[in-house]
N, C-alpha and C positions, 0 to 999 in steps of 0.2 A: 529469604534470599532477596537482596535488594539489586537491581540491574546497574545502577550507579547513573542512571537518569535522571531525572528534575526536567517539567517541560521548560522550554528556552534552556538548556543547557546544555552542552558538547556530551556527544556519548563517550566513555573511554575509549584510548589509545586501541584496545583490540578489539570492540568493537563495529560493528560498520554506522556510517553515518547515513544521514536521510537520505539523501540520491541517490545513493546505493539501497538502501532498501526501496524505495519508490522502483527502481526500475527491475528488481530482484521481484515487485509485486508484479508489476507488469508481464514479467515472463511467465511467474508463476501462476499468475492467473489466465494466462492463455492456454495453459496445457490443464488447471483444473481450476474453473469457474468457481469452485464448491467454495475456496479459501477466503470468498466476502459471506460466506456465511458463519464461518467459523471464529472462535473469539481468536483476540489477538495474540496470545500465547500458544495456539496452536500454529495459528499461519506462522508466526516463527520457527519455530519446531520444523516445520513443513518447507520454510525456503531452504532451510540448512538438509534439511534430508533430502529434497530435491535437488540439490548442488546448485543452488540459486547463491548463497551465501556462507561463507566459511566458518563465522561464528554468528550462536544467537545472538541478533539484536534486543533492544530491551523491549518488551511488550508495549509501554506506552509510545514508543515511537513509530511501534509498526500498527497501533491503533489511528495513530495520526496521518500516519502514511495512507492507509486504508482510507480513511474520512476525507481525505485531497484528491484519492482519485474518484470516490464514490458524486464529490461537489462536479471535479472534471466531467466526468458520464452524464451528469444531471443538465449540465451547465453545454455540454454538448446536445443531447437531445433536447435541451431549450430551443437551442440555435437552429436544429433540424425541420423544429415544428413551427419556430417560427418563419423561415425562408419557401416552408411550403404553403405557409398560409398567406403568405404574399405576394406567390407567383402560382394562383390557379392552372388547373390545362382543363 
């Protein structure tokens, strides 16, 4: 079964695009942490059964999606630990 992906290329018309799954991760991963541990064909499975998302996205997208927020978290607590370590108390 092919998803009709290619990276750099528009998902088909049914469907959802990257934004939409980015932020369909974000919900989902507030109510269950677990889904950055799980491969990307579950956490798909997992927004649609959650009513995060109406239909499954393709795997490779929501692998990418996952790898952008994983960079954001990272790139966030960079920022944390760097603003602490330049303003002692």
């Amino acid at each position: 079964m092919t998803s009709g992906y290619t990276p750099g290329s528009m998902p088909e018309k049914d469907q959802p695009g990257f934004d939409q799954i980015l932020r369909a991760l974000r919900e989902g991963l507030n109510e269950d942490p677990r889904l950055k541990e799980m491969p990307a064909e579950e956490v798909a499975r997992q927004l649609v059964l959650g009513g995060h998302l109406e239909g499954e996205p393709p795997s490779p997208l929501v692998a990418e999606a996952l790898g952008g927020l994983e960079a954001e978290e990272q790139s966030l607590q960079n920022d944390e630990l760097s603003s602490e370590g330049a303003n002692p108390t």
